[in-house]
N, CA, C and O atoms as a MOPAC input file, in Angstrom:
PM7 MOZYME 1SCF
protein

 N      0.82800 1    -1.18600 1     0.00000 1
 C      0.00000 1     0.00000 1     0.00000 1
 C      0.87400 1     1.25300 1     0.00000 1
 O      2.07700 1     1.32100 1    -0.25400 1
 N      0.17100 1     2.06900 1     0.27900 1
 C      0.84600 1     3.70000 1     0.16800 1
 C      1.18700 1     3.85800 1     1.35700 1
 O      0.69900 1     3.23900 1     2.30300 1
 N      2.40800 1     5.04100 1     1.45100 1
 C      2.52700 1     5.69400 1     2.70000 1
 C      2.38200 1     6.82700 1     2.45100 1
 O      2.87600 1     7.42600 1     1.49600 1
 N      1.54700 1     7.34000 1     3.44800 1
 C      0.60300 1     9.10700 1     3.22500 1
 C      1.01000 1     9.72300 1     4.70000 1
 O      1.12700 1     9.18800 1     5.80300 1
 N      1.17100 1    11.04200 1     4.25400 1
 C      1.36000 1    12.21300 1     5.28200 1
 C     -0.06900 1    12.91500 1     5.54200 1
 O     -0.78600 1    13.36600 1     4.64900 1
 N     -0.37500 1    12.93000 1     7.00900 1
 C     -1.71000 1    13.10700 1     6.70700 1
 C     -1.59900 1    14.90700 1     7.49600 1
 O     -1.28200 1    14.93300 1     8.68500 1
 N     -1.81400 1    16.01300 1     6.91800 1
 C     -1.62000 1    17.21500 1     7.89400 1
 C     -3.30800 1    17.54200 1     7.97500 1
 O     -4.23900 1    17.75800 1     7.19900 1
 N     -2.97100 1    17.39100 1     9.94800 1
 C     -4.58700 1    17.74300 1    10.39800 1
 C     -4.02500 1    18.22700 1    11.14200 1
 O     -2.80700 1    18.04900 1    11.15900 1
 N     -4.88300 1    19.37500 1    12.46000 1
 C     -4.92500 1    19.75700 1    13.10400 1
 C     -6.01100 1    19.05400 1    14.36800 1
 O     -6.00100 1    19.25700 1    15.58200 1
 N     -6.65700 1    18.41900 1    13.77200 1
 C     -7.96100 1    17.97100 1    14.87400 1
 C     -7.32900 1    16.73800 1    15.34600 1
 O     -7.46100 1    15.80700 1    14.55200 1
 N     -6.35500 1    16.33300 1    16.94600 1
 C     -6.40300 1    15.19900 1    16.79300 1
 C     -6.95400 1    14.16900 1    16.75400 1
 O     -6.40800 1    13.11200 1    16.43900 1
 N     -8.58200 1    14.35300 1    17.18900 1
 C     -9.78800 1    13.09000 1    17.01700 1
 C     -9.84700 1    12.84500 1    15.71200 1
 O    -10.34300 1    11.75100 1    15.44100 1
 N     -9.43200 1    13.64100 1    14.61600 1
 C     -9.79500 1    13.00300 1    13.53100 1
 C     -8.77100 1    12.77300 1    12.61100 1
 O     -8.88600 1    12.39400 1    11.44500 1
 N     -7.35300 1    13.14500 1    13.49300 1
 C     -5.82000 1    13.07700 1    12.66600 1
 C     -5.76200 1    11.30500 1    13.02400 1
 O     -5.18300 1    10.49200 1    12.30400 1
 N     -6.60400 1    10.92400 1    14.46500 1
 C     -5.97400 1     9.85200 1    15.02000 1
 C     -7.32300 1     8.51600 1    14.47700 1
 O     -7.07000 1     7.33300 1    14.70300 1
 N     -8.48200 1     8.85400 1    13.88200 1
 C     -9.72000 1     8.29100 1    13.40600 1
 C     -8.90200 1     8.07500 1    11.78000 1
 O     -8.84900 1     6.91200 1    11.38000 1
 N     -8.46500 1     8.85200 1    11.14200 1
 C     -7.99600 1     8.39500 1     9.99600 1
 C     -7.19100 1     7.89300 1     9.71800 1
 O     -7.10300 1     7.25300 1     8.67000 1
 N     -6.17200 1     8.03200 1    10.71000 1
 C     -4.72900 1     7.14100 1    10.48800 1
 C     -5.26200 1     5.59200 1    11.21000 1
 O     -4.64300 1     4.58800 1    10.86000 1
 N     -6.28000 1     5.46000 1    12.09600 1
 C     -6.71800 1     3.99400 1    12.03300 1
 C     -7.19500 1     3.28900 1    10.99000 1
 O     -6.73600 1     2.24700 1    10.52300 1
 N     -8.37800 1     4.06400 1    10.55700 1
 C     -8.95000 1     3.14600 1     9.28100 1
 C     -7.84000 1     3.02000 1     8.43600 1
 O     -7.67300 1     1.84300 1     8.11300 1
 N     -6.45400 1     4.32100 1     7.62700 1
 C     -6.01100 1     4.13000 1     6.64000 1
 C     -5.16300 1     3.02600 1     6.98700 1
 O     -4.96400 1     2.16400 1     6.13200 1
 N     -4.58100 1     2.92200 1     8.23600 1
 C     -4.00500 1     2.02800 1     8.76300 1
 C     -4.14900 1     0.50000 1     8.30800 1
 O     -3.33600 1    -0.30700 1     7.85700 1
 N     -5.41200 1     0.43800 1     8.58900 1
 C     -6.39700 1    -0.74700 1     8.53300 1
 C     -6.32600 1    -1.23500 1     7.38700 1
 O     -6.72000 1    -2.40100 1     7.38900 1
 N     -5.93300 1    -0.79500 1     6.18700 1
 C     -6.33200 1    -0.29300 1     5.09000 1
 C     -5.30500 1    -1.15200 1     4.84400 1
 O     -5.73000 1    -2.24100 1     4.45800 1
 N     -4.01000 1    -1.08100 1     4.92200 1
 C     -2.54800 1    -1.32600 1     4.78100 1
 C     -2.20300 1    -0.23700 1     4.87600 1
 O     -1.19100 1    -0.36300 1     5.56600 1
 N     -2.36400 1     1.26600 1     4.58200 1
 C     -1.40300 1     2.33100 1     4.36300 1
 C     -0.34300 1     2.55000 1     5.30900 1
 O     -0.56000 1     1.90800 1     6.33700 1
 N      0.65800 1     3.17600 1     5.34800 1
 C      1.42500 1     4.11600 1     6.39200 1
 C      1.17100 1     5.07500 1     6.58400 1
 O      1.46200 1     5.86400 1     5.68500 1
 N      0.55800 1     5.59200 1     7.69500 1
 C      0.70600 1     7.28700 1     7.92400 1
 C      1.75800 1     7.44200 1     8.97400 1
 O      2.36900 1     6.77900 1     9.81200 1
 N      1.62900 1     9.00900 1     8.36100 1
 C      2.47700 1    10.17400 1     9.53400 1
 C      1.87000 1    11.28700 1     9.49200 1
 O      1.25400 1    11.76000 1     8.53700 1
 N      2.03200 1    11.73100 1    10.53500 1
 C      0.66700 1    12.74900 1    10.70800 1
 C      1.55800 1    13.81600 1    11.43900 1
 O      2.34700 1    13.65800 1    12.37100 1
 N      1.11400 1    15.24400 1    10.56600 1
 C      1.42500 1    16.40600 1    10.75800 1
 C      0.20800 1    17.12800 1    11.49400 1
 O     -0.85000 1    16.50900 1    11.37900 1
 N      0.13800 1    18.38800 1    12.27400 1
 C     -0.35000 1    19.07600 1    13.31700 1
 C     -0.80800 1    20.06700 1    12.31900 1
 O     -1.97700 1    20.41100 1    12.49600 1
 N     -0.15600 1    20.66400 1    11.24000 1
 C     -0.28200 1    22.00100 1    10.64700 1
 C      0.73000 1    21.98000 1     9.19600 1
 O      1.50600 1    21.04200 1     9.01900 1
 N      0.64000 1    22.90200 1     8.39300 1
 C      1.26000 1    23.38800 1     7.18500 1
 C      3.07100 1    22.78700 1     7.48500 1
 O      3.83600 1    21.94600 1     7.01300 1
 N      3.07300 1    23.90200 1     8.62400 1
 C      4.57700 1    23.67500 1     9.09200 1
 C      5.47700 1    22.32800 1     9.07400 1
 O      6.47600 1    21.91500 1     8.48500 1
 N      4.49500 1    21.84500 1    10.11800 1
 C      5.03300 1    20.36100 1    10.43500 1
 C      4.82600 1    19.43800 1     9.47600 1
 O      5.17200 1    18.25700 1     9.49200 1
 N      4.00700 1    20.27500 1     8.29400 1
 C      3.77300 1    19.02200 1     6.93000 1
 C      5.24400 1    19.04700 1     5.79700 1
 O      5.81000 1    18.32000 1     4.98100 1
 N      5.34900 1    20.34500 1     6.38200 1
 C      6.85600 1    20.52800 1     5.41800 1
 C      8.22500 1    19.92000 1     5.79500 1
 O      9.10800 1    19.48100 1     5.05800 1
 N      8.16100 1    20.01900 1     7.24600 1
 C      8.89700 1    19.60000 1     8.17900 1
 C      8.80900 1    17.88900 1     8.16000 1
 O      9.64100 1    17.37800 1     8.90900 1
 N      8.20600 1    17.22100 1     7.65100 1
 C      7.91200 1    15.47900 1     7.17500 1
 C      8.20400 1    15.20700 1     6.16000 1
 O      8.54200 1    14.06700 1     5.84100 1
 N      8.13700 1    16.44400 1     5.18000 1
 C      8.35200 1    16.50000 1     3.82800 1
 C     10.10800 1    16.32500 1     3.47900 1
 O     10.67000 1    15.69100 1     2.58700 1
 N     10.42900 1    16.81900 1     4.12600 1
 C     12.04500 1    17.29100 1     4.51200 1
 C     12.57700 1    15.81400 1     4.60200 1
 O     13.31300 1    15.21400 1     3.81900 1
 N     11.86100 1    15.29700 1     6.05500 1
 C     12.52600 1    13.98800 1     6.43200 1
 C     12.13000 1    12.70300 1     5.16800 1
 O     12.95000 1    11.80300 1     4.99000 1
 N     10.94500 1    12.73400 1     4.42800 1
 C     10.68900 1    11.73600 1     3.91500 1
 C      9.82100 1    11.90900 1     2.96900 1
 O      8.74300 1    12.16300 1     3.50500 1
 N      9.68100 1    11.90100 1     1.20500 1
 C      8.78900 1    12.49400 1     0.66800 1
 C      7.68900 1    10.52300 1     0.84900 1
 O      8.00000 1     9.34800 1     1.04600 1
 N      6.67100 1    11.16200 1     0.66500 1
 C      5.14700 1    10.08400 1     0.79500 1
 C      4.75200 1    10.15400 1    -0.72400 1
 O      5.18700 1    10.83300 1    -1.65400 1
 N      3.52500 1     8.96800 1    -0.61100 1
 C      3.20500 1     9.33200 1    -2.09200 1
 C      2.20900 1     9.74100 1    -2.37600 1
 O      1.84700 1     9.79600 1    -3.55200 1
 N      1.21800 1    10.29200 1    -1.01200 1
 C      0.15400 1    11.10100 1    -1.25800 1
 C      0.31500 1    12.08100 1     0.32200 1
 O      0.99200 1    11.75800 1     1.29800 1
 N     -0.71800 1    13.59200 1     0.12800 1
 C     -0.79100 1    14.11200 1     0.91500 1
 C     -1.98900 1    14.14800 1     1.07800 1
 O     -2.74500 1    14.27900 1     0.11600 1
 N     -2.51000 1    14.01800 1     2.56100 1
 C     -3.79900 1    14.58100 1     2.53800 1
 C     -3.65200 1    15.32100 1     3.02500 1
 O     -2.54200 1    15.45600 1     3.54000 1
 N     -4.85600 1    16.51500 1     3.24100 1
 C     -4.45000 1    17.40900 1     4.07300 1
 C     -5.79100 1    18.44500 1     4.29600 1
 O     -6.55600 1    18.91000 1     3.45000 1
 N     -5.76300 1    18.62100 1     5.80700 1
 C     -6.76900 1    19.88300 1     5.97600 1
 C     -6.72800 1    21.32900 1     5.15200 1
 O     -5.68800 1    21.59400 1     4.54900 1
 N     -7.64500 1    22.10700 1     5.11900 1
 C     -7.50300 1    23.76900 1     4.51000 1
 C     -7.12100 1    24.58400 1     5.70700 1
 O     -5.94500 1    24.89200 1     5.89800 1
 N     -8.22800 1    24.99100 1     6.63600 1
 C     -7.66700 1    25.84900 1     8.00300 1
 C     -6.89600 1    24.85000 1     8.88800 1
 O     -7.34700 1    23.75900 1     9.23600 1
 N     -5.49000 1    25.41800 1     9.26600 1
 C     -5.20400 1    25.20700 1    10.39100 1
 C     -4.46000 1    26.20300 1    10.78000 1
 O     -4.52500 1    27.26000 1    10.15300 1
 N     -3.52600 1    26.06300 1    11.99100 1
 C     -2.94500 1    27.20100 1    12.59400 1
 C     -1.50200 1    27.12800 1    11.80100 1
 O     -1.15000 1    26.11400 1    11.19700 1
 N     -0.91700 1    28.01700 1    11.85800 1
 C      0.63000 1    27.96500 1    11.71900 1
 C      0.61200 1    28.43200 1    10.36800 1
 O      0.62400 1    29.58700 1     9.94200 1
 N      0.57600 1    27.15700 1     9.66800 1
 C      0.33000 1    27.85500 1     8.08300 1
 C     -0.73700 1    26.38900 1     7.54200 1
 O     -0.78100 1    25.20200 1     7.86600 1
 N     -1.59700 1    27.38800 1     6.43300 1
 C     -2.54100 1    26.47900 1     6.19100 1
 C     -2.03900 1    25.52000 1     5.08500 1
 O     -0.89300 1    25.38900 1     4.65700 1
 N     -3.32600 1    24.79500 1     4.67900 1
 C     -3.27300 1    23.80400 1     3.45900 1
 C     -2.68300 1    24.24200 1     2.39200 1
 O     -1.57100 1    23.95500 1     1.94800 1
 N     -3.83000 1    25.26700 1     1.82400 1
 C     -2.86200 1    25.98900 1     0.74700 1
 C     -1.76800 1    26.74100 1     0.82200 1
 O     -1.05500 1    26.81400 1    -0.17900 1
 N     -1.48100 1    27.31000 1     1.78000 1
 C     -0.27700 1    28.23300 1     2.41300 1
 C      1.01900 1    26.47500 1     2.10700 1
 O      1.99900 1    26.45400 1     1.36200 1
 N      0.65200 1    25.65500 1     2.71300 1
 C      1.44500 1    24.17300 1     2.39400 1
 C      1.84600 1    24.16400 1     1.03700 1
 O      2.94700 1    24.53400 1     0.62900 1
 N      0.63700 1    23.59900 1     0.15500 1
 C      1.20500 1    23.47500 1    -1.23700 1
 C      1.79100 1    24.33600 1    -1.67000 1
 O      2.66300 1    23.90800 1    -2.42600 1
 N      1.77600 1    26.00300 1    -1.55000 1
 C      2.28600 1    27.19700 1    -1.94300 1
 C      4.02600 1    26.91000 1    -1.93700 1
 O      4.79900 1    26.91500 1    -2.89500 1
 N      4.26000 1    26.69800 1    -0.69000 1
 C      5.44900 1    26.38400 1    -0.49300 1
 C      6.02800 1    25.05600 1    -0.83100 1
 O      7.25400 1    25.03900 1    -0.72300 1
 N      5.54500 1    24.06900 1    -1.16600 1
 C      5.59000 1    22.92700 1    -1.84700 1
 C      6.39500 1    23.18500 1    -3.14000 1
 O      7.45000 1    22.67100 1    -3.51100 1
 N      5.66200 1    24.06100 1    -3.69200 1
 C      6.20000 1    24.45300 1    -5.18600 1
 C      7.31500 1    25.40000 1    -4.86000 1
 O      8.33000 1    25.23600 1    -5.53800 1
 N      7.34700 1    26.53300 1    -3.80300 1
 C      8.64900 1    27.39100 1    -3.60900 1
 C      9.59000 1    26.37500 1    -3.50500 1
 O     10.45800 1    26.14500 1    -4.34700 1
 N      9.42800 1    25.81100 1    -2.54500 1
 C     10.69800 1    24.83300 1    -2.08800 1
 C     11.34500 1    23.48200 1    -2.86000 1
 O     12.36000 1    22.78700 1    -2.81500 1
 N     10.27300 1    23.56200 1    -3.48200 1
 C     10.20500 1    22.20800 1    -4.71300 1
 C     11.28000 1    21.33800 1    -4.40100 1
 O     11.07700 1    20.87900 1    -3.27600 1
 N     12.22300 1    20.95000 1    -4.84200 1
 C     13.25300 1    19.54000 1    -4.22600 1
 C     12.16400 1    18.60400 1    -4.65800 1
 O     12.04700 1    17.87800 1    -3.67100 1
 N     11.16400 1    18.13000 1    -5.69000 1
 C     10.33300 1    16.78600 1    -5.73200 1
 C      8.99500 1    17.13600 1    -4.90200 1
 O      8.04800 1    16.37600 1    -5.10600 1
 N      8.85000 1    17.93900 1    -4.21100 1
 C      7.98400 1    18.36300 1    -3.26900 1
 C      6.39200 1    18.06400 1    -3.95700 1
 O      5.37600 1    17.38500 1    -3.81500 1
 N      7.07900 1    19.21100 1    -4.87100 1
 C      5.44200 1    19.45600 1    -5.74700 1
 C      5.15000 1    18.61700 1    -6.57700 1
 O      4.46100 1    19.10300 1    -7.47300 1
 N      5.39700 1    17.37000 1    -6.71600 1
 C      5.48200 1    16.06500 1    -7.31700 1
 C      4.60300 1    14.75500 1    -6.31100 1
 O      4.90200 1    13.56100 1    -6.27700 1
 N      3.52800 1    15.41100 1    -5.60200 1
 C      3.33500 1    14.66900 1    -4.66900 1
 C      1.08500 1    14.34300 1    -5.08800 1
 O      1.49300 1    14.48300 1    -6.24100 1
 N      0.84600 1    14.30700 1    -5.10500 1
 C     -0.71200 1    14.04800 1    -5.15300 1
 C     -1.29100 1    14.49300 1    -4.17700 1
 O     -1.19200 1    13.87600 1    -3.11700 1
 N     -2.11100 1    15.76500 1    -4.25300 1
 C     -2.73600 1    15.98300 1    -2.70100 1
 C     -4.05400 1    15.87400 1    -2.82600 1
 O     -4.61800 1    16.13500 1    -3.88900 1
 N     -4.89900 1    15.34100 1    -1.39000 1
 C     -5.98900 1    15.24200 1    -1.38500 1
 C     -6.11300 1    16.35600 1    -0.27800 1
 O     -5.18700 1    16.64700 1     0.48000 1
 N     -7.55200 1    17.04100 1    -0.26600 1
 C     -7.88600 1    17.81900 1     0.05300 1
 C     -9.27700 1    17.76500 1     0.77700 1
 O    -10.33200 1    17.96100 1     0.17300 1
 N     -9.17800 1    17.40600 1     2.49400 1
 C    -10.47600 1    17.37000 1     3.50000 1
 C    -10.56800 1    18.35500 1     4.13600 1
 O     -9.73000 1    18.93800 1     4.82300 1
 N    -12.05900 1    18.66900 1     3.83200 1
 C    -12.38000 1    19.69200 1     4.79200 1
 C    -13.32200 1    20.54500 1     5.20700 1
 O    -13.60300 1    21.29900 1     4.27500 1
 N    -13.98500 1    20.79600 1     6.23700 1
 C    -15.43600 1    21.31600 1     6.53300 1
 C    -15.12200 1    23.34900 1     5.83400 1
 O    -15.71500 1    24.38200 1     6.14300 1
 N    -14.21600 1    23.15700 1     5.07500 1
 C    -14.33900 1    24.60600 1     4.95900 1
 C    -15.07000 1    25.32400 1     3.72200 1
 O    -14.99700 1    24.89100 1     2.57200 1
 N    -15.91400 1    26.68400 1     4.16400 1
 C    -16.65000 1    26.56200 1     2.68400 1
 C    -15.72900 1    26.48300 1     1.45100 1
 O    -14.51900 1    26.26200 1     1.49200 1
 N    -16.36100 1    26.66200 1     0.51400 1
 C    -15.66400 1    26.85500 1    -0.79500 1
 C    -14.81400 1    25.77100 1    -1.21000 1
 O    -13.82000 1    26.10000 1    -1.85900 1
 N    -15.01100 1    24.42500 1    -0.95000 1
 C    -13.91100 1    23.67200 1    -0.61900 1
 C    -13.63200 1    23.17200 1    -2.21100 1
 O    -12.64200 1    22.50200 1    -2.50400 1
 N    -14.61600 1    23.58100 1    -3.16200 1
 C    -13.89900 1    23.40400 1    -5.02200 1
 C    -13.50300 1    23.93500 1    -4.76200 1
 O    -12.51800 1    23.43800 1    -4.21700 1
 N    -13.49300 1    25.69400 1    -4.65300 1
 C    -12.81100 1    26.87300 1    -5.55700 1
 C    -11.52000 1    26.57800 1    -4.04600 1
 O    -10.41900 1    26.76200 1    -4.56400 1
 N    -11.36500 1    26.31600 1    -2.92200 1
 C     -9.96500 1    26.11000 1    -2.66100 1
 C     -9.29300 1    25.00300 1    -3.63100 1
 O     -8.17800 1    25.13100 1    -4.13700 1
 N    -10.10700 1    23.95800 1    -3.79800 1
 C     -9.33300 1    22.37500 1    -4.39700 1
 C     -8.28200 1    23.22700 1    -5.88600 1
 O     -7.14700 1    23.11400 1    -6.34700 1
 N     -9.65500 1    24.14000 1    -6.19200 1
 C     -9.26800 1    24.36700 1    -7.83800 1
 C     -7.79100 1    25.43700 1    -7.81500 1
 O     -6.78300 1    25.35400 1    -8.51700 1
 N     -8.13500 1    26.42800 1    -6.72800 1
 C     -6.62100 1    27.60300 1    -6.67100 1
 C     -6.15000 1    26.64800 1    -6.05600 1
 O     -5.45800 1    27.37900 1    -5.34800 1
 N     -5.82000 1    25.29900 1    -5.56400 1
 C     -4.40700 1    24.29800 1    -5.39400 1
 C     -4.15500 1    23.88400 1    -6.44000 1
 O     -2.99000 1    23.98100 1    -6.82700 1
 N     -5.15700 1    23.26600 1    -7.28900 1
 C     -4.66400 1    22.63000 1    -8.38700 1
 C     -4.95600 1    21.36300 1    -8.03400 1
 O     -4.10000 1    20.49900 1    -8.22900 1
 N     -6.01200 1    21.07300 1    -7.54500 1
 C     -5.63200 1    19.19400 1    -7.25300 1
 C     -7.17100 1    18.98300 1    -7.55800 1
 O     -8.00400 1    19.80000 1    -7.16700 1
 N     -7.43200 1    18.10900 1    -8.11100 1
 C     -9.13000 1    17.48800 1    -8.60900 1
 C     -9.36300 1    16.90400 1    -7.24200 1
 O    -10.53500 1    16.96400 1    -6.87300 1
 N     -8.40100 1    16.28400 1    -6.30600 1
 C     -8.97200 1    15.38900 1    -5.37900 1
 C     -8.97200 1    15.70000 1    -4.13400 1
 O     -7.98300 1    15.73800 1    -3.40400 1
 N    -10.70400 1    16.06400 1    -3.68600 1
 C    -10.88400 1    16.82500 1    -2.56100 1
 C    -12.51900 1    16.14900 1    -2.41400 1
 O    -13.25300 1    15.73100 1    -3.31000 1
 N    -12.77200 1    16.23400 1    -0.82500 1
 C    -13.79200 1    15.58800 1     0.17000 1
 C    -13.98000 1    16.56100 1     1.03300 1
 O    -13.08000 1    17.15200 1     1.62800 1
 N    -14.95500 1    16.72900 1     1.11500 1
 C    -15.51800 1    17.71000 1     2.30400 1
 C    -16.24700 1    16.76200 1     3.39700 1
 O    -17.06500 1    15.85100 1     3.27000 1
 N    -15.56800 1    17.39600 1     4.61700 1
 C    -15.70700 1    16.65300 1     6.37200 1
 C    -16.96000 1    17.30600 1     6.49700 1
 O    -17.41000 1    18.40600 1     6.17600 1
 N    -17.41700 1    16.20400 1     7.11000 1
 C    -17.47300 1    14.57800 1     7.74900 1
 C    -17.88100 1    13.76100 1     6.55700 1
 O    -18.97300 1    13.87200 1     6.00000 1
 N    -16.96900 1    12.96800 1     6.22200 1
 C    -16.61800 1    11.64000 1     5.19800 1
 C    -16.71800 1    10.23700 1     5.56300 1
 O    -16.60800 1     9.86300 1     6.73100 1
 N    -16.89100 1     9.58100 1     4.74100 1
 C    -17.16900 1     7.91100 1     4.92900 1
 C    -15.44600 1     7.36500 1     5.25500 1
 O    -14.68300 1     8.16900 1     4.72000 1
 N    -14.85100 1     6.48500 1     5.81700 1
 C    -14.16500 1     5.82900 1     5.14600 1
 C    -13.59200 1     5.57700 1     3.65200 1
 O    -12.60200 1     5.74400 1     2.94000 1
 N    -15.35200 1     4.88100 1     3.68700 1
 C    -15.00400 1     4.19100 1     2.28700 1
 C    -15.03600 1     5.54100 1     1.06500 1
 O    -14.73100 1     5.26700 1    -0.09600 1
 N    -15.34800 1     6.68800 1     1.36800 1
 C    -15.26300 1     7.48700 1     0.33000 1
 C    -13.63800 1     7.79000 1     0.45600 1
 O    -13.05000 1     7.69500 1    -0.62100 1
 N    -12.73600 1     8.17300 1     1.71100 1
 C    -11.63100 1     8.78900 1     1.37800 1
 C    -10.93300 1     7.55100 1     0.59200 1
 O    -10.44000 1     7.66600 1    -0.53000 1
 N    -10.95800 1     6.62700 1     1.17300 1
 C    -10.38800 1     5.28600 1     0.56500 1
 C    -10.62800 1     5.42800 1    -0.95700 1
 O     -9.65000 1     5.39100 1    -1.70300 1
 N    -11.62700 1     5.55600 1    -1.36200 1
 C    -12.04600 1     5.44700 1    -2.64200 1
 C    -11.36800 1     6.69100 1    -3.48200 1
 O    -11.11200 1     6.70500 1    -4.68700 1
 N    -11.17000 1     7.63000 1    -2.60800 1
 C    -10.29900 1     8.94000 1    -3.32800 1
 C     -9.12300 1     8.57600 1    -3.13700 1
 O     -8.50000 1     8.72700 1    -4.18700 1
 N     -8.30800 1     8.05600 1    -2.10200 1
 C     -6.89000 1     7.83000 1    -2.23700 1
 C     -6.49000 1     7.14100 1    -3.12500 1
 O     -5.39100 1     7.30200 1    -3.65700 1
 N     -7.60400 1     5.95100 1    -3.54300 1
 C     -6.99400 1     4.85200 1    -4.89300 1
 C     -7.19300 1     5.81400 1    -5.72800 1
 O     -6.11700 1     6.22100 1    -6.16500 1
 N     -8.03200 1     6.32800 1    -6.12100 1
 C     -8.29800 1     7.69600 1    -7.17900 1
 C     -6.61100 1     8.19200 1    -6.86400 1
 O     -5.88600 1     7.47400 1    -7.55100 1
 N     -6.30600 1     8.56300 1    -6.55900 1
 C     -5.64000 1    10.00600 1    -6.35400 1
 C     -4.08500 1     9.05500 1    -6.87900 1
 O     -3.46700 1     9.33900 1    -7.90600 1
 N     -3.65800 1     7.85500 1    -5.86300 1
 C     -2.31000 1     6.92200 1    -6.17100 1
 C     -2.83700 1     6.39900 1    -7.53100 1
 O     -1.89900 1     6.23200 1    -8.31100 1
 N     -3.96300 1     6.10800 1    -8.02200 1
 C     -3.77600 1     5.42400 1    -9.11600 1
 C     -3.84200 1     6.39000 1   -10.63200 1
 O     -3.57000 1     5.77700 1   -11.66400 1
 N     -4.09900 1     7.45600 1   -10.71000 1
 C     -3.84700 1     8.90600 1   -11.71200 1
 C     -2.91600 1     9.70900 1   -11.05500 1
 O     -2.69900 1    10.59100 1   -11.88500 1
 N     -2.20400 1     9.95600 1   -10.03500 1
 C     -1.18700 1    10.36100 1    -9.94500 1
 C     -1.08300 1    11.64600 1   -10.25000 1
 O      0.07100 1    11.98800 1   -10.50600 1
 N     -2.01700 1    12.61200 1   -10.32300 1
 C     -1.91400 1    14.20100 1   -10.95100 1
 C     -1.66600 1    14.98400 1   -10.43800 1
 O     -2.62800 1    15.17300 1    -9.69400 1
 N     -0.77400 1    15.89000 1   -10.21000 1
 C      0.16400 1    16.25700 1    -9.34700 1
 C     -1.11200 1    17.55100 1    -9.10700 1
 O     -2.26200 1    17.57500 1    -9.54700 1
 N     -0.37400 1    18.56900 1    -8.23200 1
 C     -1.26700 1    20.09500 1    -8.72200 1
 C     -0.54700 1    21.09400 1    -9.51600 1
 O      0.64200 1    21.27800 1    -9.77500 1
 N     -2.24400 1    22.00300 1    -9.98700 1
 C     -1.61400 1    22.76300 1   -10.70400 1
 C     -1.67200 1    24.05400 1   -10.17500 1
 O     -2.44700 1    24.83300 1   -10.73000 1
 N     -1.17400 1    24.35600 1    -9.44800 1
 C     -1.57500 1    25.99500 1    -8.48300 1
 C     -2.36400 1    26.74900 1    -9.69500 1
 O     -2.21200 1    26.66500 1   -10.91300 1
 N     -3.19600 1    27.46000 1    -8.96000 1
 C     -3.62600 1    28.89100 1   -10.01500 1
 C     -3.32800 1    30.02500 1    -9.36100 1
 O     -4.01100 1    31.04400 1    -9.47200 1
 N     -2.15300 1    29.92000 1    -8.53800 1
 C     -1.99800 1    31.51100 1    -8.00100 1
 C     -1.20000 1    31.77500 1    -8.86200 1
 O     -0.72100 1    32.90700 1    -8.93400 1

């Protein structure tokens, strides 16, 4: 299976998803915020990201933003995109990533987006 970086801020639901994906076969590692997603990124690139929109420190997109500054392979990564926040196309679409779920989600739907996401592989395309 995959190993995924998962950046949440909520830990009831950083620690609810890394069970099921777990379950799943995947590997996670789980980031707190933007920061600490870059900071995982550093130690180990994954082959998908998921990742919240608001959090503290620096956000989702504030993440991918710098993904592409910092590039090193970075921005070569597949991100999925959860999250109770409005607008959650027109954020998916200024990241650039088709693959996004708005919280509270099934399992079986993120599951069903992560094979989506590892099996087309489409990186993002920022529109900033």
């Amino acid at each position: 299976m995959a190993e995924i970086l998962l950046v949440e801020d909520d830990p009831d639901i950083s620690e609810l998803v890394q069970i099921f994906l777990e379950g799943a076969g995947h590997r996670v590692r789980i980031a707190r915020n933007g920061r600490e997603g870059l900071d995982q990124l550093e130690k180990r690139l994954p082959e998908v990201v998921v990742m919240d929109v608001e959090m503290p420190v620096l956000s989702g997109p504030q993440m991918v933003e710098r993904m592409f500054v910092e590039n090193m392979g970075r921005e070569n990564i597949p991100v999925v995109v959860v999250s109770a926040a409005m607008g959650l196309r027109s954020v998916a679409e200024r990241i650039g990533t088709p693959y996004y779920l708005a919280k509270p989600f099934s399992p079986e739907a993120l599951l069903g987006l992560l094979d989506v996401a590892l099996g087309e592989r489409r990186i993002p395309q920022p529109g900033w």
